[in-house]
PyMOL CGO cylinders between C-alpha atoms (Angstrom):
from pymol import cmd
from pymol.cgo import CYLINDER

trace = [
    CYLINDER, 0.56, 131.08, 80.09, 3.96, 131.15, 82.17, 0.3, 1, 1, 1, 1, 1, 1,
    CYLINDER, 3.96, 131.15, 82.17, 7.30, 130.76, 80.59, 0.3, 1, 1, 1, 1, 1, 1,
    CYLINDER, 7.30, 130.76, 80.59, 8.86, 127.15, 81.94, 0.3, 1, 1, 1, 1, 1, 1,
    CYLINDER, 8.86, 127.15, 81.94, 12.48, 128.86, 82.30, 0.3, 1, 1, 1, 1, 1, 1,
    CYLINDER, 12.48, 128.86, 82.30, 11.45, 131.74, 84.23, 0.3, 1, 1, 1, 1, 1, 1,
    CYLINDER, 11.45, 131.74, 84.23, 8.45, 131.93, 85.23, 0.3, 1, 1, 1, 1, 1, 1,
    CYLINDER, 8.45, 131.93, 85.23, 7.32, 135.49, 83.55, 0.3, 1, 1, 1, 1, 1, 1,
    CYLINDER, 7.32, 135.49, 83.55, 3.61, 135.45, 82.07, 0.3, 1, 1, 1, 1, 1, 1,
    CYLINDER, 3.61, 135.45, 82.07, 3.76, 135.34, 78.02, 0.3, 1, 1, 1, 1, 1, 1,
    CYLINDER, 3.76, 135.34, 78.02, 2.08, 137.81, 76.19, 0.3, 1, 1, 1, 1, 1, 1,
    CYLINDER, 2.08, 137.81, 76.19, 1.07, 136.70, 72.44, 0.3, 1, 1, 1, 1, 1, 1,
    CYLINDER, 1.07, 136.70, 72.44, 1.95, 133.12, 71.61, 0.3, 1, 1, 1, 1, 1, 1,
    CYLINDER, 1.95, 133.12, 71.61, 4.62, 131.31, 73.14, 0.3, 1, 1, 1, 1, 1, 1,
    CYLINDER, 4.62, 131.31, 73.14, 7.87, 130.33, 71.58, 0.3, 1, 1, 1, 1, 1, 1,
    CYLINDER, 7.87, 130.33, 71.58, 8.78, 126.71, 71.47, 0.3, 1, 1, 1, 1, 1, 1,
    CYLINDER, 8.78, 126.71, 71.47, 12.65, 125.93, 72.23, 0.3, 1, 1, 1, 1, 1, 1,
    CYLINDER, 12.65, 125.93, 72.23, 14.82, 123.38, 72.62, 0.3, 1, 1, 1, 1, 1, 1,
    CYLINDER, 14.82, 123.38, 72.62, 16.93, 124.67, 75.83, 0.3, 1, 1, 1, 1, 1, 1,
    CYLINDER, 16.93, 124.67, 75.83, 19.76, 121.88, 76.97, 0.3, 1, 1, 1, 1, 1, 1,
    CYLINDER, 19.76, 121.88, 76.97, 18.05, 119.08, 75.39, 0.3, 1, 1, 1, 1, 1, 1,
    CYLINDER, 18.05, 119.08, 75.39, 14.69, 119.83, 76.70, 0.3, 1, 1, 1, 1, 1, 1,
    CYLINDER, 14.69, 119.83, 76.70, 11.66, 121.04, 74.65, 0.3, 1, 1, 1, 1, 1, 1,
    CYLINDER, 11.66, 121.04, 74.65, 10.12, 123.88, 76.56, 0.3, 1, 1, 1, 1, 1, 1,
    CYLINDER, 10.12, 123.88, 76.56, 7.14, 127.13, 75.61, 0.3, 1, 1, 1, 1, 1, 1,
    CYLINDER, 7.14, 127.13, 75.61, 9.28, 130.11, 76.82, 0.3, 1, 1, 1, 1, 1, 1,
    CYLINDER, 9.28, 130.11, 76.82, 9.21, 133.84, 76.45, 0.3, 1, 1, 1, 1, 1, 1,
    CYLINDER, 9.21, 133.84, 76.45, 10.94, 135.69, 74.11, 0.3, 1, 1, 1, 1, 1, 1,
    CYLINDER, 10.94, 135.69, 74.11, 13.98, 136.16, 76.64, 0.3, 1, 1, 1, 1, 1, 1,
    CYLINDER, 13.98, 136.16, 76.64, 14.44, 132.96, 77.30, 0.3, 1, 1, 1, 1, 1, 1,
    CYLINDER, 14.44, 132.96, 77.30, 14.41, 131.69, 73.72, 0.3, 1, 1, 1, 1, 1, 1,
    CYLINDER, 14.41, 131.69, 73.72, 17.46, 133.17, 73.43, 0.3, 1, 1, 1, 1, 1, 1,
    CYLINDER, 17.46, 133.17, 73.43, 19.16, 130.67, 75.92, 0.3, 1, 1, 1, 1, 1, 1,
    CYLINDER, 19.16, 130.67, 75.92, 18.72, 127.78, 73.08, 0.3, 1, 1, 1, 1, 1, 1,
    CYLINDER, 18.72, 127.78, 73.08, 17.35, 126.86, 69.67, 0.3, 1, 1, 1, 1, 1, 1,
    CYLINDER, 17.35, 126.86, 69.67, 14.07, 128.23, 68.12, 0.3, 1, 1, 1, 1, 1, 1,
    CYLINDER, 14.07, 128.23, 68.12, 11.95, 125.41, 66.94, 0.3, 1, 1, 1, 1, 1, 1,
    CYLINDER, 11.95, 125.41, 66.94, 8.58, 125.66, 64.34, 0.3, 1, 1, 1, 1, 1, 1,
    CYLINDER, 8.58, 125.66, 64.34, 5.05, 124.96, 65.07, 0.3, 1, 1, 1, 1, 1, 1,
    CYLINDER, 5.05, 124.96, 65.07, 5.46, 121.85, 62.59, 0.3, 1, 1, 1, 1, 1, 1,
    CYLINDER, 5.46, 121.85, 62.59, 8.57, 120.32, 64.57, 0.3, 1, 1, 1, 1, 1, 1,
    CYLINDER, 8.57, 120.32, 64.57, 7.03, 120.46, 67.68, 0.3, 1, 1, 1, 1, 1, 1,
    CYLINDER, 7.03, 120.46, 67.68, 3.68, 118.64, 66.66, 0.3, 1, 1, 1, 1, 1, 1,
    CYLINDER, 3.68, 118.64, 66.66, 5.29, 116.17, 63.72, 0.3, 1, 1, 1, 1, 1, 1,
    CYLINDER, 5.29, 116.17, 63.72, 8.05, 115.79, 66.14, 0.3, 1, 1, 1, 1, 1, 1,
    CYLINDER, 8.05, 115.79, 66.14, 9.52, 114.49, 62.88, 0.3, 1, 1, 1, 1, 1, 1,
    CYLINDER, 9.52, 114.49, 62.88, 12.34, 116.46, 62.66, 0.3, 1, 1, 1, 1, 1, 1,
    CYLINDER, 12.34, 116.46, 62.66, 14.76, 116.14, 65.64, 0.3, 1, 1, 1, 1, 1, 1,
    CYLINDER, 14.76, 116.14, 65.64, 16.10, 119.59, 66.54, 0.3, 1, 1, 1, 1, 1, 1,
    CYLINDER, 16.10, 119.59, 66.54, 19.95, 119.73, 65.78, 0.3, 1, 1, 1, 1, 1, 1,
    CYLINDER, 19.95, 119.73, 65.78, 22.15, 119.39, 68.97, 0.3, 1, 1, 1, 1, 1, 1,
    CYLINDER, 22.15, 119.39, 68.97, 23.13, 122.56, 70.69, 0.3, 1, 1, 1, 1, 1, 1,
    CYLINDER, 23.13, 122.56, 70.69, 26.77, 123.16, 70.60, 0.3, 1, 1, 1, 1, 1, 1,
    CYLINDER, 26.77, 123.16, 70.60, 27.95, 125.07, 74.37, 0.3, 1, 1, 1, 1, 1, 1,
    CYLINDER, 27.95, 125.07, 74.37, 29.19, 128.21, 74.15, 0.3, 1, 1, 1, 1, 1, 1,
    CYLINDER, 29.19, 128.21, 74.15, 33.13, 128.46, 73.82, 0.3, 1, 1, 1, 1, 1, 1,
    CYLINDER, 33.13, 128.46, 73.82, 33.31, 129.53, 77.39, 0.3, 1, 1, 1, 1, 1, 1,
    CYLINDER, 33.31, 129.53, 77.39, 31.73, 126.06, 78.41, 0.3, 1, 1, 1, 1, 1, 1,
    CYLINDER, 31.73, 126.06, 78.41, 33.23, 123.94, 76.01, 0.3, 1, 1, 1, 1, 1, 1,
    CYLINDER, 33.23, 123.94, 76.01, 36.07, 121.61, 77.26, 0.3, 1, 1, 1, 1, 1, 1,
    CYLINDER, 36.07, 121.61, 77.26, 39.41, 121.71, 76.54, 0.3, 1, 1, 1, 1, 1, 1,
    CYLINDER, 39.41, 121.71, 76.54, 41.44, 118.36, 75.79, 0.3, 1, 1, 1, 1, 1, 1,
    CYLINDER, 41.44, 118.36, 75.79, 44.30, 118.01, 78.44, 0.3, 1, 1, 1, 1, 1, 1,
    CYLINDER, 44.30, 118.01, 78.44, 47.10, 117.01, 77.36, 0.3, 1, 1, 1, 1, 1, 1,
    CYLINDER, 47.10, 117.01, 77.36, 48.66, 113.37, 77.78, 0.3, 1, 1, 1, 1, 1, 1,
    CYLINDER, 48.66, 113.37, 77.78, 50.65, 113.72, 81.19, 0.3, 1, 1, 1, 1, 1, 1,
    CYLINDER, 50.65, 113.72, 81.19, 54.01, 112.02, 81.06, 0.3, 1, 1, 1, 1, 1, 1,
    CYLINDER, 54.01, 112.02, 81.06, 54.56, 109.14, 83.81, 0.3, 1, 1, 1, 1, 1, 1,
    CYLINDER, 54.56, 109.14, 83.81, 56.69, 110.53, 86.29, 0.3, 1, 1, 1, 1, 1, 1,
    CYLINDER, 56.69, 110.53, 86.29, 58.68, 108.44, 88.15, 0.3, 1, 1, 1, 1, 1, 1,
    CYLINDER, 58.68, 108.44, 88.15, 59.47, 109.65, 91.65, 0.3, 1, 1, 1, 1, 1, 1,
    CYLINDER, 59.47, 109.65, 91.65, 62.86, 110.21, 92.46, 0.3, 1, 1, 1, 1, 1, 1,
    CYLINDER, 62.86, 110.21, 92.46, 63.03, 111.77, 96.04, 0.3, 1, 1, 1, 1, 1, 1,
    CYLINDER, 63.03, 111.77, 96.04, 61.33, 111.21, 98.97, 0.3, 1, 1, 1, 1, 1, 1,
    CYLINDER, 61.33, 111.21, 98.97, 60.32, 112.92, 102.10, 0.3, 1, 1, 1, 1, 1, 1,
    CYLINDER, 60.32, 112.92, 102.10, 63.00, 112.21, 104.78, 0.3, 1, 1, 1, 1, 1, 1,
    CYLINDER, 63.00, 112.21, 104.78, 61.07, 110.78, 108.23, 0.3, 1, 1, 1, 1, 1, 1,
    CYLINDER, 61.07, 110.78, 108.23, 62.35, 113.36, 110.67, 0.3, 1, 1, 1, 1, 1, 1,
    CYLINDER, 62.35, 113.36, 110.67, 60.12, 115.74, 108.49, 0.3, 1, 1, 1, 1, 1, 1,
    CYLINDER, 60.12, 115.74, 108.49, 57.94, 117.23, 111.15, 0.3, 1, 1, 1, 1, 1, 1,
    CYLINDER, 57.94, 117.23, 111.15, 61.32, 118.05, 113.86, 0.3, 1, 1, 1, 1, 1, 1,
    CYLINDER, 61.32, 118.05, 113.86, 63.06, 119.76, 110.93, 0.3, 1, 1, 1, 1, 1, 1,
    CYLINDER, 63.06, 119.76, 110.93, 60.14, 121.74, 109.22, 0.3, 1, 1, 1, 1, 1, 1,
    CYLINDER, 60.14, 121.74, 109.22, 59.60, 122.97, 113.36, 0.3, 1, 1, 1, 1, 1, 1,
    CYLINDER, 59.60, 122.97, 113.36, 62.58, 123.90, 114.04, 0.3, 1, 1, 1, 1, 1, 1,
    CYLINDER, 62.58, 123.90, 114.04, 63.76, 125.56, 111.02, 0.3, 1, 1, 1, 1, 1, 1,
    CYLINDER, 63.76, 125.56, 111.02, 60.66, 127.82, 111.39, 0.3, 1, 1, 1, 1, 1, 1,
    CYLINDER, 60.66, 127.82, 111.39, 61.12, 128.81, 115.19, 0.3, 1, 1, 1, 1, 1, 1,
    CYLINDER, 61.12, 128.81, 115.19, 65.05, 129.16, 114.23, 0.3, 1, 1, 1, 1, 1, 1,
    CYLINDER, 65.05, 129.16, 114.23, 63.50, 131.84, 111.67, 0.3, 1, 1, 1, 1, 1, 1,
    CYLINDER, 63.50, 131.84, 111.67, 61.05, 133.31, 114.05, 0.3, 1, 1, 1, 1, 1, 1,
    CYLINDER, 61.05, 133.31, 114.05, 58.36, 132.68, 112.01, 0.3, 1, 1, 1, 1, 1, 1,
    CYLINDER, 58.36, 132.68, 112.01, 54.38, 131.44, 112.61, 0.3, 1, 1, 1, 1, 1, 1,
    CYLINDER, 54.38, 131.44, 112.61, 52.58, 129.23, 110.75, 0.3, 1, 1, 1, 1, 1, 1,
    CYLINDER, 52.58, 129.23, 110.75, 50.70, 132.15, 109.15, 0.3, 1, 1, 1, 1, 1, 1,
    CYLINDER, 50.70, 132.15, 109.15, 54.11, 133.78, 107.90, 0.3, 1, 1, 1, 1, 1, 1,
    CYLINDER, 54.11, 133.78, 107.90, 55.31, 130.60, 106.78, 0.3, 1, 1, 1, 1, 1, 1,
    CYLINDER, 55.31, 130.60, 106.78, 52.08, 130.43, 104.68, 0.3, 1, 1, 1, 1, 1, 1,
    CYLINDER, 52.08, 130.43, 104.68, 51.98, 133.73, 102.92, 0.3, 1, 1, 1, 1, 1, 1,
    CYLINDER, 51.98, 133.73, 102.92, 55.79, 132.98, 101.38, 0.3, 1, 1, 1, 1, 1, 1,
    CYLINDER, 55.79, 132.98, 101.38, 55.15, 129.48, 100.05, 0.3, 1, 1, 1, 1, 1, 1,
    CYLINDER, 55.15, 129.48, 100.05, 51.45, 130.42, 99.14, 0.3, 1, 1, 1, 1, 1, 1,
    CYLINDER, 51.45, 130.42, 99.14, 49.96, 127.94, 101.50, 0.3, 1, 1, 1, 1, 1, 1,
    CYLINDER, 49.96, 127.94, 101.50, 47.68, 127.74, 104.20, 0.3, 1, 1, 1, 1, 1, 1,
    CYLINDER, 47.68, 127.74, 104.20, 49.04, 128.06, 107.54, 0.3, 1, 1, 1, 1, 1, 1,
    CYLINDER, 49.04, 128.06, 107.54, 46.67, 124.67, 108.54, 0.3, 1, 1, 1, 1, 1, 1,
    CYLINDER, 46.67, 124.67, 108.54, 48.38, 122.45, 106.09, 0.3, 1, 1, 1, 1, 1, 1,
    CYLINDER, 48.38, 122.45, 106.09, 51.84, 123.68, 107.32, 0.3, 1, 1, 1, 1, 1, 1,
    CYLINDER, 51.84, 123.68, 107.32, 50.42, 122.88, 111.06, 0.3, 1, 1, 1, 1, 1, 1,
    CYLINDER, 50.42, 122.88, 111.06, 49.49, 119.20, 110.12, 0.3, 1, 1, 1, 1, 1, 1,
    CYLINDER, 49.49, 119.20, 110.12, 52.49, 118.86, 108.80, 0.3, 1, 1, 1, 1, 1, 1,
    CYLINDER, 52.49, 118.86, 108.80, 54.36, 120.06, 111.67, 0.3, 1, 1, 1, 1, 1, 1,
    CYLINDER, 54.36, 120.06, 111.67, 52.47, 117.33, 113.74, 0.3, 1, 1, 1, 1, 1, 1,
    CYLINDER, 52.47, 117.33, 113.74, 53.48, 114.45, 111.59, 0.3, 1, 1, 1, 1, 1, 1,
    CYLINDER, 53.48, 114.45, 111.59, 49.33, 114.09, 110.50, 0.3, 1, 1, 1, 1, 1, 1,
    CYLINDER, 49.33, 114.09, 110.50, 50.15, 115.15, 107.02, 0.3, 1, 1, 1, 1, 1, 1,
    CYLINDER, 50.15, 115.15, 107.02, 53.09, 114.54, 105.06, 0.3, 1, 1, 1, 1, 1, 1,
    CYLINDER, 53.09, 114.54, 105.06, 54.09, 116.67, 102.26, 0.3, 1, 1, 1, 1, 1, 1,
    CYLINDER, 54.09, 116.67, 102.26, 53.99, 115.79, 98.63, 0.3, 1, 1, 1, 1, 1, 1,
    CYLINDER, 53.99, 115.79, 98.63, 57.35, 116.50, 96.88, 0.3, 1, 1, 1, 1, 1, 1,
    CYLINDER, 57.35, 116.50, 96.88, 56.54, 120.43, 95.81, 0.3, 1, 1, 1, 1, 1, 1,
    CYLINDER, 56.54, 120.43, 95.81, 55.10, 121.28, 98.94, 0.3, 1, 1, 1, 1, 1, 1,
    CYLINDER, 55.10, 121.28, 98.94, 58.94, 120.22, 100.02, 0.3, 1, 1, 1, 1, 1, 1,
    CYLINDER, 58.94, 120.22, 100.02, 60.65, 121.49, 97.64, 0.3, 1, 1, 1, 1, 1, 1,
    CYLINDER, 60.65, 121.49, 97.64, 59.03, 124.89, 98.74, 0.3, 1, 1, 1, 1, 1, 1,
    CYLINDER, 59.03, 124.89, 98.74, 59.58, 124.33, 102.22, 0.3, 1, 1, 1, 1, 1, 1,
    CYLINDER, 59.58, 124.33, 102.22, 63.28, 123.36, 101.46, 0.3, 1, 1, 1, 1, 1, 1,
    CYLINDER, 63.28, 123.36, 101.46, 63.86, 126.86, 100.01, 0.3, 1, 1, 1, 1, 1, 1,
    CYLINDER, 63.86, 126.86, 100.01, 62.22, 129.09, 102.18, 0.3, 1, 1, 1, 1, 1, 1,
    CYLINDER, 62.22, 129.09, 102.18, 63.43, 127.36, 105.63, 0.3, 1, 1, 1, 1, 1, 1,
    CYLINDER, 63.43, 127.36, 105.63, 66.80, 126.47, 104.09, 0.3, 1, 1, 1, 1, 1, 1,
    CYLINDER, 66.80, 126.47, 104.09, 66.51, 122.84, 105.01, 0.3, 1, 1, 1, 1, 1, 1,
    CYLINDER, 66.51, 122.84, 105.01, 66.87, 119.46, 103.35, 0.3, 1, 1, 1, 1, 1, 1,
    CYLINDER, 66.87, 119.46, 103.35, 63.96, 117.58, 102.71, 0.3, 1, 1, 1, 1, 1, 1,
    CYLINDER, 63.96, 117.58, 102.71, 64.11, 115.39, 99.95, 0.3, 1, 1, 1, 1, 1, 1,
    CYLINDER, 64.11, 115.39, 99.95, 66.48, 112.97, 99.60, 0.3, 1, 1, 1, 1, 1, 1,
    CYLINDER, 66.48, 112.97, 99.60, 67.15, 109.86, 96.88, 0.3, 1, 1, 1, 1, 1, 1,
    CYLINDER, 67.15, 109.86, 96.88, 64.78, 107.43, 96.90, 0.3, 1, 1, 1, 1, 1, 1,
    CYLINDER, 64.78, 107.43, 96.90, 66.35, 104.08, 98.49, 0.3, 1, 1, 1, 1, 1, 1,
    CYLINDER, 66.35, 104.08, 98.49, 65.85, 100.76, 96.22, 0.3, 1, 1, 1, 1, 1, 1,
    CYLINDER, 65.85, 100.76, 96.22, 64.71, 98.67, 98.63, 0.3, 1, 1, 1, 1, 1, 1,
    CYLINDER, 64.71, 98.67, 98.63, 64.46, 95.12, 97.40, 0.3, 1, 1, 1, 1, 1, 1,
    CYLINDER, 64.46, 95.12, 97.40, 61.95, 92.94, 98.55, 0.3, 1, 1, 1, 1, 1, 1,
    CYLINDER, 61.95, 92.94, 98.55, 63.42, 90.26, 101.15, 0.3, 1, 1, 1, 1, 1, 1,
    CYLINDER, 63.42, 90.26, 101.15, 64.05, 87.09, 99.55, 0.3, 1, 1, 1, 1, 1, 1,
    CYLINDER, 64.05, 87.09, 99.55, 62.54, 84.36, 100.75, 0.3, 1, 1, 1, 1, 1, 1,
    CYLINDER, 62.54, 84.36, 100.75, 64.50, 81.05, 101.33, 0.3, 1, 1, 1, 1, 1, 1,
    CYLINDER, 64.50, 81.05, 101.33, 60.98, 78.88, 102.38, 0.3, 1, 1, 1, 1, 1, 1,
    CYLINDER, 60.98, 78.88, 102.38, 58.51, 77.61, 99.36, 0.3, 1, 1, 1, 1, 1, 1,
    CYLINDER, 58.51, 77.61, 99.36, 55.40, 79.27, 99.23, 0.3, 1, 1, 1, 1, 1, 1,
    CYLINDER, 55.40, 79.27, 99.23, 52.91, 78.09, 102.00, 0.3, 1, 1, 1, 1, 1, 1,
    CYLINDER, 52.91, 78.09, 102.00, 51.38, 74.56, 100.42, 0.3, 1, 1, 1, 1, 1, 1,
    CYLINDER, 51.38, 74.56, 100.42, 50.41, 71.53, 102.20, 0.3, 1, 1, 1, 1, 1, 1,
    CYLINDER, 50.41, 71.53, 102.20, 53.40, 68.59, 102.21, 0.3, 1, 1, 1, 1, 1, 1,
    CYLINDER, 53.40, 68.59, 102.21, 52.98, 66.19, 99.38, 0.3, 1, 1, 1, 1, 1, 1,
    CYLINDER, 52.98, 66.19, 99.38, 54.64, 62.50, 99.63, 0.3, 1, 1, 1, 1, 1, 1,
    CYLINDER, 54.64, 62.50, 99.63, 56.96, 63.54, 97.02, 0.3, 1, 1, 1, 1, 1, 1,
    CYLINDER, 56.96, 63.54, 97.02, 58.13, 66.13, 99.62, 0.3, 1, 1, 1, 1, 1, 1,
    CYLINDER, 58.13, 66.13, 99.62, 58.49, 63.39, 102.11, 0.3, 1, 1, 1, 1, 1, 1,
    CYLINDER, 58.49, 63.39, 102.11, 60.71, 61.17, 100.07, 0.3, 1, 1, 1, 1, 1, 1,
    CYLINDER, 60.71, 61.17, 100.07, 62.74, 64.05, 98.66, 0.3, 1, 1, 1, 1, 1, 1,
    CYLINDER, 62.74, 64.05, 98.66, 63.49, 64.96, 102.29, 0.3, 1, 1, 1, 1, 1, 1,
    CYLINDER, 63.49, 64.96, 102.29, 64.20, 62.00, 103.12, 0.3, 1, 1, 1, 1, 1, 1,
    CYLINDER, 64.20, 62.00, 103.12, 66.55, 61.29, 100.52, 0.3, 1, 1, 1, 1, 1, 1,
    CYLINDER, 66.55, 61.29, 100.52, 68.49, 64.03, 101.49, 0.3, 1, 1, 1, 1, 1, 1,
    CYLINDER, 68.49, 64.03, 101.49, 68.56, 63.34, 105.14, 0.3, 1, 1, 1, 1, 1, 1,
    CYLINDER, 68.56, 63.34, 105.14, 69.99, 59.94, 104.18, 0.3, 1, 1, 1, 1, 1, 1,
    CYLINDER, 69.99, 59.94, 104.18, 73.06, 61.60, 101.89, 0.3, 1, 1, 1, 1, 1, 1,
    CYLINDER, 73.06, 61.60, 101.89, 73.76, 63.22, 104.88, 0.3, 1, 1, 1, 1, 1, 1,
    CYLINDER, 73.76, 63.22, 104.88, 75.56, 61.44, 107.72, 0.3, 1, 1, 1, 1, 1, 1,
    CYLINDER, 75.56, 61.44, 107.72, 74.64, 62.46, 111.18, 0.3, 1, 1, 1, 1, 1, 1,
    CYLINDER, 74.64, 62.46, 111.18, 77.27, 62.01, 113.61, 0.3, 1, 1, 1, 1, 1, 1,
    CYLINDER, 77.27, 62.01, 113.61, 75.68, 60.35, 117.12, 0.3, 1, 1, 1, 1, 1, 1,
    CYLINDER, 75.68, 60.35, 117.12, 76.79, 61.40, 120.35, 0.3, 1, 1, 1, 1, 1, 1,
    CYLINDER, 76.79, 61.40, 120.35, 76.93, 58.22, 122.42, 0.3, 1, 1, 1, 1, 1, 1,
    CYLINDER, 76.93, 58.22, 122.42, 75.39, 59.03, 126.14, 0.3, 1, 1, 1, 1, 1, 1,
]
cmd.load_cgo(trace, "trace")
């Protein structure tokens, strides 16, 4: 007989174990990996082996609730230009660049080229080793008003309200 973990042959009887929720004959090294059961559990099946608790090296850890942040700066648009030139001004490559603000000289090259922008640390990091300005206040922008009514078809009572107000309102005719 084999062991169903791995694979060694079993010499004497086999030892049944319940191994990550699955009832398996194993050898004696692999028993160790989960929980012992009897002869009579296995064959009554009665008894439902107690659930295995992970070792404290696999258990996870609750994360802590994360505050909502609400964003404050944003990345100005001339982003790319600046990062460039600040870098050349410093005589730096994109590798350089990397190895102070601990990122990869790639990411800094996509950024350079406008196809990535950067989130607000990457910035911030970029603002203090190039000795630039990055961020800057972000601008309430409030949505346009606008002075139509939603898009609806025209009802009579449209019609009649316009045309009341057409007739409070003389019209002065140019005579031709």
């Amino acid at each position: 007989m084999r062991c169903e973990v791995c694979g060694r042959k079993i010499h004497g009887a086999p030892i049944h174990a319940v191994i990550e929720g699955a009832k398996l004959m194993v050898c004696a090294e692999c028993a160790k990996h989960g929980k012992i059961i009897t002869e009579e559990e296995t064959e009554l099946g009665q008894r439902q082996p107690k659930k295995l608790l992970a070792p404290a090296s696999f258990t996870q850890k609750k994360k802590p609730a994360q505050a909502k942040v609400e964003i404050t700066q944003e990345v100005v648009n001339d982003y790319p230009v600046k990062i460039r030139q600040a870098r050349e001004k410093l005589g730096l490559t994109h590798e350089e660049l990397g190895k102070r603000i601990n990122e990869k000289a790639s990411v800094l090259s996509k950024i350079e080229t406008g196809k990535m922008e950067p989130d607000n640390v990457l910035a911030a990091k970029l603002e203090h080793a190039l000795k630039i300005k990055l961020l800057v206040p972000v601008k309430d922008e409030a949505a346009p008003t606008m002075l139509r009514l939603p898009s609806r078809e025209t009802t009579l009572g449209d019609l009649i309200e316009l045309n009341k107000k057409n007739a409070e309102e003389p019209t002065e005719r140019k005579q031709s």
